[in-house]
C-alpha positions in Angstrom: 0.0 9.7 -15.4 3.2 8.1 -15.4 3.2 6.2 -12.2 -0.6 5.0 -13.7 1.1 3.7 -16.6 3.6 1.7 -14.5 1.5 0.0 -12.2 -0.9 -1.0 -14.7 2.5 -2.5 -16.9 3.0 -4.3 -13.5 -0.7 -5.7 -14.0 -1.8 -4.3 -10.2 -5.3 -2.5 -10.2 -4.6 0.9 -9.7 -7.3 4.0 -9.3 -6.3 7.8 -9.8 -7.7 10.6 -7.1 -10.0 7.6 -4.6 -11.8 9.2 -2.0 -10.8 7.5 1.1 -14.0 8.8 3.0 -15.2 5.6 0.8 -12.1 3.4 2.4 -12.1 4.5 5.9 -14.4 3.2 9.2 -14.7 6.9 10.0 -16.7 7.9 7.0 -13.7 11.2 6.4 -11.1 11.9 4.0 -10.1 13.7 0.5 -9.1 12.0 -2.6 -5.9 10.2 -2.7 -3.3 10.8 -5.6 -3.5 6.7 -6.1 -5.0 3.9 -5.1 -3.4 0.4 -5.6 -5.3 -2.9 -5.0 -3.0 -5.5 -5.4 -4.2 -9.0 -5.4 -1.2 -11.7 -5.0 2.2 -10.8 -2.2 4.1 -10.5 -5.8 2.0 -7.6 -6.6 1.9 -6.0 -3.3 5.7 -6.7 -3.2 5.7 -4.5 -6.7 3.6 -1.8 -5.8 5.8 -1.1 -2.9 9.3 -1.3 -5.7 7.8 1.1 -7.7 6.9 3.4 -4.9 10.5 3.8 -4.0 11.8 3.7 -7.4 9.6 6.4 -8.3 9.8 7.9 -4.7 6.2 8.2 -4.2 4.9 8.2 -0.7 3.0 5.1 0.2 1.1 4.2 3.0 -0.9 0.9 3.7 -4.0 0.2 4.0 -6.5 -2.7 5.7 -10.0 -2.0 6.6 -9.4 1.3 7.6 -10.3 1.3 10.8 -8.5 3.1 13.5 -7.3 6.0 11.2 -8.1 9.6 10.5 -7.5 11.0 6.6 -6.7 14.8 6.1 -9.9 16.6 4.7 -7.3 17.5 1.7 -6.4 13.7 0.9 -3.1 11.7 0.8 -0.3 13.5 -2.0 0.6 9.8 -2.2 -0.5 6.1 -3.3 -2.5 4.2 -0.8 -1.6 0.3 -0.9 -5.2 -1.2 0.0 -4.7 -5.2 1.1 -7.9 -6.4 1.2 -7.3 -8.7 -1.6 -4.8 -10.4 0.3 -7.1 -12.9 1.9 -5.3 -16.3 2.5 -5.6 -18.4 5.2 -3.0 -21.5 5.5 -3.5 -24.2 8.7 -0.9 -26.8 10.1 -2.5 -28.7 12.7 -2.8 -26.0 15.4 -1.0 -22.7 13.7 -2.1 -20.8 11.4 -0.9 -18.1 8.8 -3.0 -15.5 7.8 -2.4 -12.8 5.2 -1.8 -9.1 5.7 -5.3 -8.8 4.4 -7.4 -11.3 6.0 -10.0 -9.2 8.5 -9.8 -10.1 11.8 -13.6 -11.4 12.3 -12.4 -13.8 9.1 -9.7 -15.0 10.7 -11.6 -16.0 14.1 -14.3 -17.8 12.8 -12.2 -19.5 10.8 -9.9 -20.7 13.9 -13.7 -21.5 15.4 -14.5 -23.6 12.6 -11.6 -25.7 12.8 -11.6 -26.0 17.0 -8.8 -23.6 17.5 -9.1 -21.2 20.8 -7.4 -18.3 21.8 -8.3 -15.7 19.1 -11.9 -14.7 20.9 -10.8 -11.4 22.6 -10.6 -10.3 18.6 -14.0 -11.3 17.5 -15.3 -7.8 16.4 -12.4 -5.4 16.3 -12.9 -3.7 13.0 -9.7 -4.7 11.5 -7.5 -6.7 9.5 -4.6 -9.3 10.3 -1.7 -6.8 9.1 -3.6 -3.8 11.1 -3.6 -6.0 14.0 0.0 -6.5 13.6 0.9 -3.1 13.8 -1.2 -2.3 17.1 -0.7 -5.2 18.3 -4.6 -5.2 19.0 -6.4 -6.4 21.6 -9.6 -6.3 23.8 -11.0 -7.7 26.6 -8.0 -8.9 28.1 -6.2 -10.3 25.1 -4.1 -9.2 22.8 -2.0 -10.7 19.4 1.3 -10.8 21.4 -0.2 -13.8 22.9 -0.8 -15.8 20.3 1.6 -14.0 17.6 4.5 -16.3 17.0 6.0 -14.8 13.8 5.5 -12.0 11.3 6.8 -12.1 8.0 7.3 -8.3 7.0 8.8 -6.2 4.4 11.5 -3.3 5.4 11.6 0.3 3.7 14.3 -1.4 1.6 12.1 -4.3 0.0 14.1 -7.2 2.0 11.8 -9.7 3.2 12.3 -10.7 7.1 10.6 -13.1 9.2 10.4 -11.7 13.0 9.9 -13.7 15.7 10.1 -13.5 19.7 11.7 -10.3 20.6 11.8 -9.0 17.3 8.2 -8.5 17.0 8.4 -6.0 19.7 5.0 -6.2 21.1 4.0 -3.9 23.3 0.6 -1.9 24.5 -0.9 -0.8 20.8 3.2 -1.3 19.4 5.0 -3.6 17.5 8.5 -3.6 15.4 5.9 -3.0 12.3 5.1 1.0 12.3 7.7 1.2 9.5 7.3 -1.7 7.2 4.6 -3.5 5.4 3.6 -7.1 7.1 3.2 -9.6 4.6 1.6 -12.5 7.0 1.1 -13.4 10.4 1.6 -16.7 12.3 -0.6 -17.5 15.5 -0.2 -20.7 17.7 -3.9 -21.6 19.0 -5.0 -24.5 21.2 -7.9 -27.1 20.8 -11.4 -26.8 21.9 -14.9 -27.7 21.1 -15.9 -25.0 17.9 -19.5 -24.8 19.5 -17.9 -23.1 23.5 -15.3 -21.0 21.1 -18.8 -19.4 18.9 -19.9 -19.1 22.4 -17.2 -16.9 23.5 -17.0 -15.0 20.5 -20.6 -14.1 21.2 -20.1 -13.0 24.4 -17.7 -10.7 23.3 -19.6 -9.4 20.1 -22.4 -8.8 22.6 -20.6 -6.9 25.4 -19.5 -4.9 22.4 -22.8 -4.0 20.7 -24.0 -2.8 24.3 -21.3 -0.4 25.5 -20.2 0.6 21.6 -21.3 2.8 19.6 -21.2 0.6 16.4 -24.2 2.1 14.9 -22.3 5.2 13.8 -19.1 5.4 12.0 -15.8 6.0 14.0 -12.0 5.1 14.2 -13.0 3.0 17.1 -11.4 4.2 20.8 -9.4 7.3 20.1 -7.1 7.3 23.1 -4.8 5.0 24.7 -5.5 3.7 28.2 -3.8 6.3 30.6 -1.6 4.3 33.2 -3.9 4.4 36.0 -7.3 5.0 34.5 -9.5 4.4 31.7 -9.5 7.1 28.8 -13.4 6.8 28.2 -14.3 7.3 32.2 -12.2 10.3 32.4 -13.7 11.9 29.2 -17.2 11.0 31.3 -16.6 12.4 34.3 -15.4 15.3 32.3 -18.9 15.7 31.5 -17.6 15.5 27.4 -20.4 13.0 26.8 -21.9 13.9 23.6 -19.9 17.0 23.3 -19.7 18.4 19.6 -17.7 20.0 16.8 -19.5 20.2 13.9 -20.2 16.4 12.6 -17.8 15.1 15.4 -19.4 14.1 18.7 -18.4 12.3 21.6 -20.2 9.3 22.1 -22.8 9.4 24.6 -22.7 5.8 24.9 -18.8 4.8 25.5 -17.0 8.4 25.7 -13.6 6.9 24.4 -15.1 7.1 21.1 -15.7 9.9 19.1 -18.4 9.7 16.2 -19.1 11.1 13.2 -23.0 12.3 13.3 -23.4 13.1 10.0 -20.4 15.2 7.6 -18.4 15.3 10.4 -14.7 16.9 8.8 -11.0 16.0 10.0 -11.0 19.1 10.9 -14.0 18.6 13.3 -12.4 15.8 14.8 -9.0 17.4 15.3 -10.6 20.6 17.6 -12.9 17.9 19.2 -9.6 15.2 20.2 -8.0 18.7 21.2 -10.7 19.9 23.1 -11.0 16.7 25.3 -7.0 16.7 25.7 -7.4 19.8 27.4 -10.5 19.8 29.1 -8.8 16.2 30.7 -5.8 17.4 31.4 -7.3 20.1 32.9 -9.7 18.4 35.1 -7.2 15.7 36.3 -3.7 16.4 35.4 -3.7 13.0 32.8 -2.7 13.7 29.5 -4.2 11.6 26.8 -2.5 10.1 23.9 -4.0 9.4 20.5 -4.5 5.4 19.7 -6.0 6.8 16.3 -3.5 7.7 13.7 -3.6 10.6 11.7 -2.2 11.0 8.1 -2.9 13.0 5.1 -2.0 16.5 3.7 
């Protein structure tokens, strides 16, 4: 219970063996070894000294969307940042904590008459999750908006990025490897009441061709250059194709679902089994958008 000892010396809320099924968008995952919660960037800026100084593997954690736990659990802490909620605005930019959720953030830029963060209204994540992926939907994506990320390197320096060294890309960024502290994005003006309306738009278009009524890791595959990931797994004919819990949805076939104690293990065989089955069918090999860690 050493490392217990020491994060709760460093005053950061700390949780021994969490199941991350409870953490996750998917509903799936063991235990992890720990589960750190800090609330203030000097705490998360701690948790991540005494992982390397006690050489525990970390990973971080937003919402939890978009990711797929081992059935066995994470040997490792888990750095949660949803406490990490501040939102800072200077006439037309604002900063936005690695924690902030991104349906936060955009109502929030709606609020105050700030456009061009609309294409995120609904995407299941959070700011320093967006960061990452560089998310995006409907035609947008935080490249355009994105002027500067402050981020932390597997050293512990501190490092603002900005233009080329944010390395945006489709579902990329320069941030795989480090911990993003903060974003920066550069709106523009507009009446709050045609932004909401936007943002509805979108929120609808997604409750009709989503499945948000069961738990997933939102679109598993990245968009094949050339087609569209969920109209290949259709004309497939993978629609509501199963392993065990795991099913692919019959509503939008780029997601898979879990139905009800769906394993990793489930959806592992079922992501393989559409891989091939594609592949197969039409020569296009899918790649994973999901991201898979654990034991």
């Amino acid at each position: 219970m050493e490392f217990f000892s020491l994060a709760e010396q460093e005053q950061i809320a700390v949780t021994a063996q969490a199941e991350m099924s409870r953490l996750t968008t998917f509903r799936i995952g063991g235990p992890c070894r720990w589960l750190m919660e800090p609330d203030t960037e000097e705490k998360l800026l701690r948790a991540l000294a005494l992982c390397r100084q006690t050489k525990t593997p970390h990973m971080l954690l937003g919402n939890g969307s978009n990711l797929l736990v081992s059935d066995e659990g994470i040997d490792g802490a888990v750095i949660r940042t949803c406490r990490l909620k501040s939102i800072i605005r200077n006439e037309n930019l604002l900063t936005a904590q690695c924690g902030v959720p991104l349906n936060v953030l955009c109502r929030y830029a709606a609020e105050n008459g700030l456009s061009g963060l609309e294409f995120a209204y609904g995407i299941p994540g959070t700011v320093g999750g967006a960061a990452v992926m560089n998310a995006g939907a409907y035609g947008g994506e935080l490249a355009q908006v994105c002027t500067a990320v402050r981020a932390v390197d597997s050293c512990g320096t501190v490092h603002v990025y900005r233009g080329e060294e944010l390395g945006f890309g489709y579902r990329r960024s320069a941030f795989a490897d480090k911990t993003v502290l903060d974003i920066q994005v550069q709106l523009q003006p507009d009446e709050p009441g045609a932004i909401f309306a936007r943002m509805e738009d979108y929120m609808n278009r997604r409750r009709e061709k989503q499945p948000l009524e069961w738990p997933s890791a939102g679109s598993v595959f990245k968009r094949p250059e050339g087609y569209f990931a969920g109209a290949l797994i259709e004309q497939a004919g993978l629609k509501g194709c199963c392993v065990g819990g795991a099913c692919v949805s019959e509503k939008h076939a780029g997601f898979i679902v879990n139905k009800g104690g769906a394993t990793c293990g489930d959806v592992r065989a079922l992501i393989e089994q559409v891989r091939q089955t594609v592949h197969k069918q039409f020569g296009v090999a899918l790649e994973c958008e999901i991201r898979f860690c654990g034991k």
